[in-house]
ROLOPA-782719 format. One record per residue: y, z, x of N, C-alpha, C in turn. Coordinates in pm, whole numbers. Layout:
N
+--------+--------+--------+--------+--------+--------+--------+--------+--------+
!   n.py !   n.pz !   n.px !  ca.py !  ca.pz !  ca.px !   c.py !   c.pz !   c.px !
+--------+--------+--------+--------+--------+--------+--------+--------+--------+
!      Y !      Z !      X !      Y !      Z !      X !      Y !      Z !      X !
...
+--------+--------+--------+--------+--------+--------+--------+--------+--------+
This chain:
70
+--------+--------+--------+--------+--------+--------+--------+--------+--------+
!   n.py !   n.pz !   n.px !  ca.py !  ca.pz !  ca.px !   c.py !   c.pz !   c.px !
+--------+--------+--------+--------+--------+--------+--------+--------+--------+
!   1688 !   -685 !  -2807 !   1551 !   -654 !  -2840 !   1457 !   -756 !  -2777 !
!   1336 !   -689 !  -2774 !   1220 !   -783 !  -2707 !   1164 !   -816 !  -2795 !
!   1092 !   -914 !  -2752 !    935 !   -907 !  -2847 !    783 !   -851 !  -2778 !
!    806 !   -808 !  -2683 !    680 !   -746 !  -2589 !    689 !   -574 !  -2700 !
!    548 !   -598 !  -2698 !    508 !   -469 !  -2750 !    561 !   -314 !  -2642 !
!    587 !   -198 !  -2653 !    636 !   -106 !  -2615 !    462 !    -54 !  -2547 !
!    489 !    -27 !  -2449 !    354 !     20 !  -2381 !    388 !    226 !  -2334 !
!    360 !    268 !  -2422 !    296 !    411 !  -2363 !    258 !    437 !  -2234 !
!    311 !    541 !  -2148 !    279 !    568 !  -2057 !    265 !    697 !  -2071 !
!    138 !    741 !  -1998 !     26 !    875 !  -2020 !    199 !    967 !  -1972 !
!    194 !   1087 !  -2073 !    289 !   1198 !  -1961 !    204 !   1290 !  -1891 !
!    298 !   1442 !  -1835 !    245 !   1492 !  -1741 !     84 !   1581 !  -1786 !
!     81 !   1547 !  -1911 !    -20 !   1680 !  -1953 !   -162 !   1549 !  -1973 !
!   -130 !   1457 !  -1974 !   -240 !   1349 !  -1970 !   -247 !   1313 !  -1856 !
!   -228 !   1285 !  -1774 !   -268 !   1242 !  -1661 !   -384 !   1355 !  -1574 !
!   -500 !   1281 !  -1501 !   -583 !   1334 !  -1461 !   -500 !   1415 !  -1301 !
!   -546 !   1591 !  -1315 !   -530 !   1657 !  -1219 !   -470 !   1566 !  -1023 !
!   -594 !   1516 !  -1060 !   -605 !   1423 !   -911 !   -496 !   1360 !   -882 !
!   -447 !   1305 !   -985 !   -294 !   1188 !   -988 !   -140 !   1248 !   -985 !
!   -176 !   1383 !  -1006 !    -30 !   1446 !   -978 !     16 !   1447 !   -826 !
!    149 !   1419 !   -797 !    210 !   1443 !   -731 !    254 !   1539 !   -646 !
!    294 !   1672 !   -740 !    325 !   1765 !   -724 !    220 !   1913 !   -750 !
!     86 !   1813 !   -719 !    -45 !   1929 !   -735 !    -35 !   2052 !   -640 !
!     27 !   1988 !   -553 !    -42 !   2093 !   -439 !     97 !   2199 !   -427 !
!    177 !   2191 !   -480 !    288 !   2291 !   -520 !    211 !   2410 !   -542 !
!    289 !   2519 !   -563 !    268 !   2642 !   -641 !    280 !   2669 !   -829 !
!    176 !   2676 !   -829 !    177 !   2677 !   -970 !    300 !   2753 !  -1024 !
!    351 !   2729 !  -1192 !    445 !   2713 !  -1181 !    430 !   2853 !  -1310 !
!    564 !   2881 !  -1295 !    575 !   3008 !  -1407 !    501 !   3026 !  -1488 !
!    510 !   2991 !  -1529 !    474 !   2966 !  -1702 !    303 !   2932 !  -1652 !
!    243 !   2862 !  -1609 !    104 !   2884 !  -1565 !     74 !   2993 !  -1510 !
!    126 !   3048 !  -1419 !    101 !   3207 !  -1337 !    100 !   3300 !  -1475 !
!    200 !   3274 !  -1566 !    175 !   3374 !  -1706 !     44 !   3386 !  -1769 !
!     24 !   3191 !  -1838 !    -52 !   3215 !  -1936 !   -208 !   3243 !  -1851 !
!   -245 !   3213 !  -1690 !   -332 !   3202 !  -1653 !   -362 !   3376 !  -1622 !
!   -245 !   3455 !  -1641 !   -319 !   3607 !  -1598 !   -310 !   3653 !  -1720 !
!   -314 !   3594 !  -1854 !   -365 !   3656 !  -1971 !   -478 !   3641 !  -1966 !
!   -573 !   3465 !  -1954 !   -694 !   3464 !  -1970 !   -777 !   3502 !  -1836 !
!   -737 !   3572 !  -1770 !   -823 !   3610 !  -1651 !   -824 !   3768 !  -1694 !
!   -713 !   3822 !  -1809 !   -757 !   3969 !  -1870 !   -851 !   3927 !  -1915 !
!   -784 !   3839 !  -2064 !   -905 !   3844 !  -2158 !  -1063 !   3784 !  -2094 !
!  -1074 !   3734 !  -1999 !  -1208 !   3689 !  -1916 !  -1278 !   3776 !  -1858 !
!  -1154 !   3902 !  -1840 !  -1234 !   4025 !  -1722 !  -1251 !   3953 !  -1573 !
!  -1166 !   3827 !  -1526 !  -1151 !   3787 !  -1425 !  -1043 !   3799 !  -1331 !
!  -1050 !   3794 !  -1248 !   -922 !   3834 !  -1109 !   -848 !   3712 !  -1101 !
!   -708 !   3720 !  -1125 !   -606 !   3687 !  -1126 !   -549 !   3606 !   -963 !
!   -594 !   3514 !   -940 !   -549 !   3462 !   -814 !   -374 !   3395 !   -821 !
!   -291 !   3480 !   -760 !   -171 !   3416 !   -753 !   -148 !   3328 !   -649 !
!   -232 !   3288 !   -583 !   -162 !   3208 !   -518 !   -227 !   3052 !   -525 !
!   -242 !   3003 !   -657 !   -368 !   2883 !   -706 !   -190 !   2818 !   -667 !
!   -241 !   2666 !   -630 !   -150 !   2552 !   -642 !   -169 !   2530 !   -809 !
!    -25 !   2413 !   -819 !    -39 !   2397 !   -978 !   -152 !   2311 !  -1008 !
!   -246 !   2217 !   -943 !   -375 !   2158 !   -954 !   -510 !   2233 !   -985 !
!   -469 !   2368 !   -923 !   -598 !   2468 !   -904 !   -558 !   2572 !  -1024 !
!   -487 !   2595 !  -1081 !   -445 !   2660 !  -1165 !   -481 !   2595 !  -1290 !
!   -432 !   2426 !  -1316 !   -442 !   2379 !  -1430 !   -655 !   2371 !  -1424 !
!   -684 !   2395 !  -1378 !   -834 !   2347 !  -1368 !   -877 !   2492 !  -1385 !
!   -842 !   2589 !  -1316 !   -858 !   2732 !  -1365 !   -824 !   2759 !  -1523 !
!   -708 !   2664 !  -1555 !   -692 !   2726 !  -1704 !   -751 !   2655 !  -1803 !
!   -828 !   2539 !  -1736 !   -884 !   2495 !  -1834 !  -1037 !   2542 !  -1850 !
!  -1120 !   2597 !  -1729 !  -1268 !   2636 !  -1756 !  -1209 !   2789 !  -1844 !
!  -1136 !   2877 !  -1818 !  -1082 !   2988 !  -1865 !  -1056 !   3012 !  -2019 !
!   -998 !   2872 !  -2063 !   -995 !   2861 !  -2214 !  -1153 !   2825 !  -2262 !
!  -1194 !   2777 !  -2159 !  -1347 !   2724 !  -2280 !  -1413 !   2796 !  -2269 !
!  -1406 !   2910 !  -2140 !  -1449 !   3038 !  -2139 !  -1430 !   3179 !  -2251 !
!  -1343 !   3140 !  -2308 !  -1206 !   3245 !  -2421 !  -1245 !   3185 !  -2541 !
!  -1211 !   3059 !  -2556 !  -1235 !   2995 !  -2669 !  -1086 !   2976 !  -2658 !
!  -1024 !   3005 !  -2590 !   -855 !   2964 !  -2617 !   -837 !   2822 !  -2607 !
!   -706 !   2703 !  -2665 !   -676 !   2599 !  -2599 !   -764 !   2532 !  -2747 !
!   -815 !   2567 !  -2799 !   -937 !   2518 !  -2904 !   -860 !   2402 !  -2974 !
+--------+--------+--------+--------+--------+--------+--------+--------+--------+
């Protein structure tokens, strides 16, 4: 055992968009899902081919658009 305090490190859902690594990938299942529910419920067009950076930023104006994510 130490005596240094245990330091937290932000995970993947905290860290700011910009700092990912793997942004410019293809968004990933499970985002391509929940992001063409709220582009029904928005009455907005469904872009499949968002990277996972452009997607997470899509799903986030989309929920505050919905009220989803609340």
């Amino acid at each position: 055992m130490t005596d240094r305090p245990k330091v937290e490190t932000p995970g993947n859902a905290d860290k700011p968009v910009e700092s990912w690594t793997t942004g410019d990938e293809a968004m990933t299942g499970a985002q391509a899902s929940y992001l063409k529910t709220l582009c029904e419920e928005a009455g907005e067009t469904f872009d499949d081919s968002l990277s996972k950076a452009e997607a997470s930023r899509r799903i986030d104006a989309l929920q505050a658009e919905t009220g989803r994510g609340q």
